[in-house]
C-alpha positions in Angstrom: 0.0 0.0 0.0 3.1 2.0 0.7 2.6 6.1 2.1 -0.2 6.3 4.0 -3.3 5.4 1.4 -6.4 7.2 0.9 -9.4 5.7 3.2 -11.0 3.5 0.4 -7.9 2.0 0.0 -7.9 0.3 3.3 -11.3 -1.2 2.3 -9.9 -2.7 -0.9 -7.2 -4.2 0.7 -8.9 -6.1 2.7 -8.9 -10.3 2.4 -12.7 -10.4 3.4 -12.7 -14.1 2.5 -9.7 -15.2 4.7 -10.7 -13.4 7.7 -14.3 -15.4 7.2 -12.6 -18.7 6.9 -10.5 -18.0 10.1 -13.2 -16.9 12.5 -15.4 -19.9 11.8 -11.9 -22.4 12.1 -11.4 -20.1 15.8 -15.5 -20.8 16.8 -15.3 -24.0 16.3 -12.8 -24.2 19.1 -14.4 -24.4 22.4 -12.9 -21.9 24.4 -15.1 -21.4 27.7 -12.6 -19.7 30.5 -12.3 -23.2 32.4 -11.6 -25.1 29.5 -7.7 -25.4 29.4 -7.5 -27.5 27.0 -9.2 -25.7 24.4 -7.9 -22.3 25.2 -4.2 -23.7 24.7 -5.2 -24.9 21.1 -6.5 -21.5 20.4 -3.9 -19.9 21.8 -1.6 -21.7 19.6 -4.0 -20.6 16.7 -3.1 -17.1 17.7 0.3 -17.4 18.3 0.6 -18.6 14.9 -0.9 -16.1 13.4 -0.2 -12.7 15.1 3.5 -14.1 14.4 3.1 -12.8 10.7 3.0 -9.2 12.4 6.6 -8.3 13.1 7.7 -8.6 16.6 7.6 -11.2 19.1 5.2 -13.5 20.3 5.0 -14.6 24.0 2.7 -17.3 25.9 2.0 -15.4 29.7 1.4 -17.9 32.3 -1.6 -16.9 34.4 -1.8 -14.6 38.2 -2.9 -16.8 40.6 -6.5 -16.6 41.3 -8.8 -17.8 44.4 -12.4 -18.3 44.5 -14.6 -19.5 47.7 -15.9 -22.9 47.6 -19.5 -23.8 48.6 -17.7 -25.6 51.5 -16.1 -21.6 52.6 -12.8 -22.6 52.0 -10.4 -20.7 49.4 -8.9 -22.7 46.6 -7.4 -21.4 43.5 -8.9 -21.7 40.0 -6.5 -22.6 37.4 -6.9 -20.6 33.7 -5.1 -20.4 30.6 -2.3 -18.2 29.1 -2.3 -14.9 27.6 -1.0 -13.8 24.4 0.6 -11.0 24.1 2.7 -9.7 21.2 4.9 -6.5 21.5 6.0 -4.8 18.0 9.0 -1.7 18.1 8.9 -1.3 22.3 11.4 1.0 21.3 9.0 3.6 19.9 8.7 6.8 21.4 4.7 6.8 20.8 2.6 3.4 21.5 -0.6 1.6 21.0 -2.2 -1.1 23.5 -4.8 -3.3 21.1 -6.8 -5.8 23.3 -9.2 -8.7 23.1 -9.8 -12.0 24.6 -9.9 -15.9 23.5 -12.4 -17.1 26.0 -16.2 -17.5 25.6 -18.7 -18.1 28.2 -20.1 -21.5 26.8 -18.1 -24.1 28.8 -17.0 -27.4 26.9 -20.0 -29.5 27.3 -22.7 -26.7 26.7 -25.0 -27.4 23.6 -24.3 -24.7 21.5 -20.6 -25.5 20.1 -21.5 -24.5 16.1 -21.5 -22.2 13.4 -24.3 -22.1 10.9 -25.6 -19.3 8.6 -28.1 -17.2 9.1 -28.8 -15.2 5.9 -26.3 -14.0 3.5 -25.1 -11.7 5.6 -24.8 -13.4 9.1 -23.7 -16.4 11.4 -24.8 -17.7 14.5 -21.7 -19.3 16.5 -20.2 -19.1 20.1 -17.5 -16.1 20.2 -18.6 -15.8 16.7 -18.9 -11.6 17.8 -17.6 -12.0 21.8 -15.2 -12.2 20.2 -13.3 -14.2 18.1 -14.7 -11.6 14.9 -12.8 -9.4 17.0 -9.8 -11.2 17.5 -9.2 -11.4 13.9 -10.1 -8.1 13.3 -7.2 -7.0 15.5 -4.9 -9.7 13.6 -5.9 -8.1 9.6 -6.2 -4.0 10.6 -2.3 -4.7 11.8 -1.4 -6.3 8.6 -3.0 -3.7 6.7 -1.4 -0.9 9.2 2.0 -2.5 8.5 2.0 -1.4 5.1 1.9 2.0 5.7 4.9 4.7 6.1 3.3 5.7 9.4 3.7 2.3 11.0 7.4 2.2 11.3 7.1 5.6 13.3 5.3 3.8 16.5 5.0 0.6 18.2 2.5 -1.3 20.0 1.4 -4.0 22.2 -1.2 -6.9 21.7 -2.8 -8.4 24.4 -5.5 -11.3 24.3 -6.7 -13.2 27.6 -7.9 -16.4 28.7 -10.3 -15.1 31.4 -12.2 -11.9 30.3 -15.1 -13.4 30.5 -15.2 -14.4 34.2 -13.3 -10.7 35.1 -9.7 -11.3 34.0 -8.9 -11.6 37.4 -5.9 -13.4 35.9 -5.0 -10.7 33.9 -6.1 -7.8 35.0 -2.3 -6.6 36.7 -0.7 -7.8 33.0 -3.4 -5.5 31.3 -2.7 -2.5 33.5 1.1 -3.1 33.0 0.6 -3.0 28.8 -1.8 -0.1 29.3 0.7 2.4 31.2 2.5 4.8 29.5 0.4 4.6 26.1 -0.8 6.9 23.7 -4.1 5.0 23.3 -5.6 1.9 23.3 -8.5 0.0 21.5 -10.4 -3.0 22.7 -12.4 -6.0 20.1 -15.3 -5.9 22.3 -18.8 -6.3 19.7 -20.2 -3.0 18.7 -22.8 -2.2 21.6 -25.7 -2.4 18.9 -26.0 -4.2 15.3 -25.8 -1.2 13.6 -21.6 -0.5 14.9 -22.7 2.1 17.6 -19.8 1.9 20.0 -20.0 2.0 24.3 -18.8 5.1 25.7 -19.2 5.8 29.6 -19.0 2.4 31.6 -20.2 1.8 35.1 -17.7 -0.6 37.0 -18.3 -4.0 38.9 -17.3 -6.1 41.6 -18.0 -9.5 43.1 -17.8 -10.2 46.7 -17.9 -13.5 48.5 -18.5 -13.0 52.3 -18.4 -16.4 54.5 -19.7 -16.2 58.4 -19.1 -19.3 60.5 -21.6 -19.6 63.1 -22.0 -22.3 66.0 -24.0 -25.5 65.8 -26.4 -26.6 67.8 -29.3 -28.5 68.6 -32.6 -26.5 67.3 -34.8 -27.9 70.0 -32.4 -29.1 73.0 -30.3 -26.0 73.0 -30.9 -23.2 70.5 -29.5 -20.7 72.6 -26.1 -22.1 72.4 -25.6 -21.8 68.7 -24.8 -19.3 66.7 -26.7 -18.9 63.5 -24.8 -18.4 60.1 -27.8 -18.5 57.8 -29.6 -15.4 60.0 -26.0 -13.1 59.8 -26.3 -14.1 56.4 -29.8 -12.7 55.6 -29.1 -9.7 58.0 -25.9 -8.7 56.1 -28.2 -9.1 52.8 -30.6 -6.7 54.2 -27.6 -4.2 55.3 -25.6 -4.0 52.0 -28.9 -3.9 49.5 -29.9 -0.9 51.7 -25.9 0.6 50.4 -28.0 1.1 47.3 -28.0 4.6 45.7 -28.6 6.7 42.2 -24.7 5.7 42.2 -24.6 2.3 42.5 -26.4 -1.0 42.3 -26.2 -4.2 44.9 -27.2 -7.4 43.8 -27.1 -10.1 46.3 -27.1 -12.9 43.9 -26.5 -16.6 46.4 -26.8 -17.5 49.7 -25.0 -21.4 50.4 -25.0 -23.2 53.4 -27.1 -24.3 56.6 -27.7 -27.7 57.4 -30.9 -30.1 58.4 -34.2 -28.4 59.9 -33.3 -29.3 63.5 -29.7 -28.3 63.2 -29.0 -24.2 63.9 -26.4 -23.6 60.7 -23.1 -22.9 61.3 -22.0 -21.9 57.9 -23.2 -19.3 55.3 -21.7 -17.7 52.2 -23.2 -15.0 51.1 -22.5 -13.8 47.3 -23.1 -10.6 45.4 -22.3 -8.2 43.3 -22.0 -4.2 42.4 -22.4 -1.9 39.8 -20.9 1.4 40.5 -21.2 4.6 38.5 -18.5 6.3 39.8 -15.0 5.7 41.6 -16.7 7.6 44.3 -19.5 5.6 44.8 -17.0 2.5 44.3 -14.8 3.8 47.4 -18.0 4.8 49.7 -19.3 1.5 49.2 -15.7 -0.6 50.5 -15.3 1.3 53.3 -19.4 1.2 54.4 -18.8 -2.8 53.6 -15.9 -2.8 56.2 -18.4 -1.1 58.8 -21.2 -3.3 58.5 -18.8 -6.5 58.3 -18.1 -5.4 62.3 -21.5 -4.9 63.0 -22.5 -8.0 62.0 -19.5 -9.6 63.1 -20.2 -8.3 66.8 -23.8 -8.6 67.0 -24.3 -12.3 65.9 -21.4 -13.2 67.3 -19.7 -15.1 64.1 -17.0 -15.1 62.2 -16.7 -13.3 59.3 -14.4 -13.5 56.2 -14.4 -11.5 53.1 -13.3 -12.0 49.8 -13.4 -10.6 46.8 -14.1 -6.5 45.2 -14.3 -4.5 42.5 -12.6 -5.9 39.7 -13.2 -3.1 36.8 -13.5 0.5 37.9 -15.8 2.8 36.5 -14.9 4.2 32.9 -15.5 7.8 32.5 -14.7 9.5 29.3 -12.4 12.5 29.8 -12.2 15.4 27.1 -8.9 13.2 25.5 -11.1 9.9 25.2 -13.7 11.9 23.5 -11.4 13.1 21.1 -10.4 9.9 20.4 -14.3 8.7 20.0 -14.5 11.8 18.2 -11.3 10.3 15.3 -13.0 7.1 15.3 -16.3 8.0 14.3 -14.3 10.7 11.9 -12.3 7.6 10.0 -15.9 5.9 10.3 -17.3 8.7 7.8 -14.3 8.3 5.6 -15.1 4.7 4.8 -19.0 5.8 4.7 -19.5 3.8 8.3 -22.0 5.8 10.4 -20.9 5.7 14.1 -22.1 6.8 17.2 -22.3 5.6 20.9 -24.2 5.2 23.9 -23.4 4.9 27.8 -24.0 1.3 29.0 -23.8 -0.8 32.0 -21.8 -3.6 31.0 -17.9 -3.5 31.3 -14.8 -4.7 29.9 -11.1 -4.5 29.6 -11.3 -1.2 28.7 -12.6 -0.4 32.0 -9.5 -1.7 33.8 -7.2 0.3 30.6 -8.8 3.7 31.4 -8.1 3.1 35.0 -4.4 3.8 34.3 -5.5 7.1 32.2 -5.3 6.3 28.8 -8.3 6.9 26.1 -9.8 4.0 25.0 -12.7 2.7 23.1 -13.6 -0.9 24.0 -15.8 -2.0 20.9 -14.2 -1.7 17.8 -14.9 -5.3 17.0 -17.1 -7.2 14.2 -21.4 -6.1 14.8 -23.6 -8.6 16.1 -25.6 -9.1 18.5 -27.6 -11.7 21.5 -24.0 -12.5 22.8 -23.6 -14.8 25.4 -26.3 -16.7 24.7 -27.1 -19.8 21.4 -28.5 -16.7 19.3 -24.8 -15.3 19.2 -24.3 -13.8 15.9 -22.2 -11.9 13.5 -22.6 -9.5 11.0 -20.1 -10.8 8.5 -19.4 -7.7 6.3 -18.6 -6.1 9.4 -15.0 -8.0 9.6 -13.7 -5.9 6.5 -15.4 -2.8 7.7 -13.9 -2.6 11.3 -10.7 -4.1 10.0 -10.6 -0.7 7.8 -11.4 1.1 10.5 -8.9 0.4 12.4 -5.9 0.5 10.3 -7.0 4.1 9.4 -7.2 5.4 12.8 -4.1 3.6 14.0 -2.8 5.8 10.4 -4.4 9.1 12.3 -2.9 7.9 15.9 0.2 8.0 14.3 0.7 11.3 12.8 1.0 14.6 14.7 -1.3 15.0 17.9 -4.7 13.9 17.3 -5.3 13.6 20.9 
C-alpha cells in the first residue's frame, strides 16, 4: 500500500474471504474460561498467526486466582495463558490493542457450532464476543504494517484467557501493557448491530462473604448456637440498603445451613455491584468494612471477606472523546455511520482507562444476542472494522490527534 493510502484503500485491501474462513476455524474451538485445553489450542492458533506481524510473540502464564468454595474454603482456580505480542517497544509513541480468547459457553454446553443465518450473518459461540474481534485485531495490523506511518510507532497486543469471568488473571498484566500509552482500542462487539460503540461504563465487583456460626441442637439448645444463615440474611438486608442513584447491589446466592433441626453454622453470602463512579466505588468498601463489624459483633460469628471491584468505572475524559471523536471521523471516511451510547456492562477497557489512557472498548465485528445460542455476526462487518482500524491507528500515528 506504501505512504499512507487514501481511506477506500484500506477497504480494498482487505482479504474479506480469509478473515471469514479464520473466524469460523477459531469458533469452532471451544474456548469457555475453564476449559484449558481448548484455550491452549487456540492460543496456539493465535500465536501462529499474530507471528506474521513483526515482533515477538509470547505465551504469559496466568496470576494466581482464588475463588470460595461452597464448603467456605479458598482454593485457586486454574486458567489459561495470555498472548501478548509486543511490535517496536522501542518507539517513542505506543498503541495497547486488546481482546480476549475465552467465551462463556463451557466445553460440554450445547451450543458449540457455526451455521448461517442469511447472506449476511452467522450464529456461533464467540462468533462476535469475540473471536470476529480477535481477527479483526490480527488483519487491521497487517494492513497498518503497510503503511509509512507504522514504522514511526509501536504497539502491544494483548488477548486473555479469562475476560469473560473478570480477568482476574489478567487484570495486573493489562494494566502493566496499558501504562504509558498513547491509546488503546479494545475488540469488544459493537454495543448495537448497527456499529454504535460503548462510551461511559459503570464498574463492577464480586464479593464472597463467608460467616461461621456455631451449631447446635434447634430444640435441646438453641440458645447455644450461633446462626450463620440469620447473619447471612441480616448482612443481605444491610448491604442492599448501600444502594443509591450511584450504585447497584445485587445479592445474587446465599450457600449453606444444614438439616431443619440443626441451627447452621456456615453461610456464604454472594453478590455483586455496579458502581457509577469511583466515588461511589470507594463509599461503598469502606461502608462494607463497617457493616462487616457490626454483623461480626452482633451475631457473634465469624466473618471472612473476599473478593471486590474488579473493573472500575470508565468515564470518558475530554482526550477519550477526542479519540471517539477520530473514530467516528475515520468511520465517515469509509462511509460507516458511528455513534455511541453509555452502558452498564464493562470490559477491559474499563481496567485500561483506570491507568489514564483513552480507550474505546468495541471496535470489534457487529452482532448481537452474545452470550447466549443466538450469538451472531454480522459478517461484512470484519472488512469494515478491520478498515477502521488501520486508518485510525494511520491518524494515531501522525501529529497530535489527541
Amino acid at each position: 500500500m506504501k505512504p499512507d493510502a487514501a481511506p477506500h484503500a484500506f477497504l480494498d485491501a482487505v482479504d474479506a474471504d480469509t478473515m471469514l474462513r479464520e473466524v469460523q476455524d477459531w469458533a469452532a474451538i471451544n474456548t469457555g474460561t475453564g476449559n484449558l485445553d481448548g484455550l491452549a489450542t487456540m492460543a496456539g492458533k493465535l500465536a501462529d498467526a499474530f507471528s506474521q506481524l513483526p515482533g515477538g510473540v509470547e505465551l504469559v502464564e496466568p496470576a494466581t486466582v482464588t475463588a470460595i468454595s461452597a464448603e467456605g474454603r479458598e482454593f485457586e482456580k486454574p486458567h489459561g495463558r495470555h498472548l501478548v505480542l509486543q511490535v517496536r517497544p522501542e518507539a517513542e509513541r505506543r498503541f495497547v490493542l486488546t481482546g480476549h480468547m475465552d467465551t462463556v459457553f463451557p466445553a460440554d454446553h450445547p451450543f458449540q457450532e457455526v451455521s448461517w443465518l442469511d447472506d449476511e450473518t452467522i450464529n456461533g459461540p464467540g462468533t462476535a464476543d469475540m473471536k470476529g474481534g480477535l481477527d479483526v485485531i490480527l488483519h487491521a495490523l497487517k494492513l497498518f504494517e503497510t503503511t509509512e506511518s507504522a514504522s514511526r510507532v509501536g504497539y502491544d497486543v494483548m488477548i486473555n484467557s479469562d475476560e469473560e469471568t473478570g480477568s482476574l488473571a489478567s487484570r495486573g498484566l493489562i494494566e502493566e501493557l496499558a501504562r504509558g500509552k498513547y491509546a488503546a482500542l479494545t475488540y469488544e462487539p459493537s454495543a448495537l448491530p448497527d456499529g454504535t460503540l460503548a462510551h461511559a461504563r459503570g464498574g463492577t465487583g464480586n464479593y464472597s462473604i463467608t460467616i461461621t456460626g456455631k451449631s447446635a441442637h434447634a430444640g435441646r439448645n438453641p440458645q447455644d448456637g450461633r446462626n450463620a444463615i440469620v447473619a447471612a440474611s441480616d448482612l443481605v438486608l444491610r448491604v442492599k440498603a448501600l444502594e443509591a442513584e450511584d450504585i447497584t447491589v445485587n445479592p445474587a446466592k446465599i450457600e449453606g445451613g444444614a438439616a431443619n433441626n440443626v441451627v447452621p453454622d456456615l453461610a456464604i453470602l454472594r453478590f455483586n455491584i455496579r458502581p457509577k463512579s469511583t466515588d461511589a466505588m470507594e463509599r461503598f468498601d469502606g461502608e462494607l468494612d463497617e457493616i462487616l463489624r457490626l454483623i461480626k459483633g452482633e451475631h457473634e460469628v465469624g466473618v471472612h471477606r473476599h473478593g471486590g471491584v474488579t473493573r472500575p468505572p470508565k468515564p470518558v475524559d475530554a482526550k477519550a472523546q477526542r479519540l471517539f471523536d477520530l473514530v467516528k471521523d475515520c468511520g465517515a471516511q469509509l462511509g460507516q455511520q458511528i455513534g455511541w451510547k453509555s452502558t452498564g456492562g464493562v470490559c477491559d477497557g474499563n481496567n485500561i482507562a483506570a491507568t489514564g489512557v483513552p480507550v474505546v472498548d468495541t471496535m470489534g465485528v457487529r452482532g448481537g444476542a452474545i452470550h447466549s445460542p443466538d450469538e451472531f455476526m454480522i459478517v461484512p462487518s470484519l472488512r469494515e472494522r478491520a478498515a477502521l482500524s488501520a486508518l485510525v491507528l494511520t491518524k494515531l500515528s501522525t501529529g497530535d490527534p489527541l
